[in-house]
N, C-alpha and C positions, 0 to 999 in steps of 0.2 A: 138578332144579329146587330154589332152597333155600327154607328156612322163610323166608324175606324177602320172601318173592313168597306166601306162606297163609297163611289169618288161620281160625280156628277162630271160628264164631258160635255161639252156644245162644240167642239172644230174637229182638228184633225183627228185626237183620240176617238172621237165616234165612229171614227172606220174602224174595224174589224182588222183590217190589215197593218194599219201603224199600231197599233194596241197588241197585237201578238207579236211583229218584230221586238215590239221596247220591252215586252215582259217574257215575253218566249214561251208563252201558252198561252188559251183560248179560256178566256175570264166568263162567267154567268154576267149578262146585260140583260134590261128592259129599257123601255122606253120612258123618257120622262123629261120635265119641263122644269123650270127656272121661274119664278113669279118676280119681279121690278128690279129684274137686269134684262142687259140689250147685249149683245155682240156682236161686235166693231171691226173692221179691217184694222190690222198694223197699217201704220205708215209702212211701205214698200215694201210687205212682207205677203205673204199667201195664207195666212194663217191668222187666227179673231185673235182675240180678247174681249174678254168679258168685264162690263160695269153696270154696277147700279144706275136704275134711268128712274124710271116712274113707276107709279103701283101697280098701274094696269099692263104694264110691256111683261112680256116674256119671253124665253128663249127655249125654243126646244132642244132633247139632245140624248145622250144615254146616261144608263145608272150601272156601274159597273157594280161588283160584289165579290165576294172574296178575298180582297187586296192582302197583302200580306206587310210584312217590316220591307223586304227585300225590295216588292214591287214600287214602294213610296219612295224609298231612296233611288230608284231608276226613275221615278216619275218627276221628285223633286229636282235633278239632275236636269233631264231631258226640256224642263220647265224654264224660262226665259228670266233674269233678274227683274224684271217688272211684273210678274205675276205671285198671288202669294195665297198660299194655300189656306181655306177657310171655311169651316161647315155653316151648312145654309139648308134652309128645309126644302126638298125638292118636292114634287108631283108626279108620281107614275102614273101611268095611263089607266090604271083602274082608279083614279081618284085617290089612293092612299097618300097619305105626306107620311116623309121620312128624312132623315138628318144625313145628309152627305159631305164628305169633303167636296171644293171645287176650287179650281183654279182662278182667282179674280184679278183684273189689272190692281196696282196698289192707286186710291187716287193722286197720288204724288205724279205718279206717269200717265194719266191720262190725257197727256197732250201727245202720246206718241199713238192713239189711234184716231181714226179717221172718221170722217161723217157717215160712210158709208157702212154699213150694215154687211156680217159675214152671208156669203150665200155659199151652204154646202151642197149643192148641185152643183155651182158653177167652178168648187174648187174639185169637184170629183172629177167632173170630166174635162179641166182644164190642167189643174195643176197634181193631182194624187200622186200619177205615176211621177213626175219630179219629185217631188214629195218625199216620197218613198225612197229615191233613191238617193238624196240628200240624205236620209237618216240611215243609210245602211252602212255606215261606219260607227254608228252610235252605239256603244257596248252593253248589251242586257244582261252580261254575267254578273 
């Protein structure tokens, strides 16, 4: 299968539930990690971005699969002017690396994230169900 068809998430696409509203079915995921990127709070938003930091940082997250034409053009869409899509070798949890797309801040805009580090616990049970309902006007056809 190539990197064309896996998209690496670390924020809100790792939920199961924003990832089936944007695409409108339940995509094959595992588990998998990021090697010398970190992922950041937006300035005032609820939502990361992801940058290169050091060798040793990593970011965990999921490995989707199967994407298709349709799904990248809802994903590109759904994706923020400061983010720019880029394959990067990921880590699955069995140790394998493989080539995935992922979304990274562009460094031109790395002043609009924050010092502080995303924590996906604290936006699932603070902020998801907003979240969620924010994007239910967002068109997946």
């Amino acid at each position: 299968m190539s990197y064309k068809s896996r998209l690496f998430t670390y924020g809100t696409l790792t939920f199961q539930e924003v990832m089936i509203h944007l695409i409108g079915r339940e995509i094959p995921f595992e588990k998998a990690k990021i090697n010398g990127y970190s992922s950041f709070i937006v300035k005032g938003q609820n939502f990361p971005g992801l940058r290169k930091t050091t060798l040793s940082s990593s970011t965990n997250g999921i490995m989707y699969s199967n994407l298709v034409t349709k799904d990248w053009n809802i994903l590109d869409q759904f994706e923020d002017f400061f983010y720019d899509r880029v394959v990067e070798e990921v880590v699955l949890e069995d140790g394998t690396h493989q080539k995935a797309f992922t979304y990274i801040v562009s460094p031109k805009f790395y002043h609009l994230l924050d010092s502080n580090l995303w924590d996906s616990k604290k936006f699932k049970n603070k902020s998801l169900s907003s979240f969620l309902d924010m994007i239910i006007g967002f068109d997946n056809k």
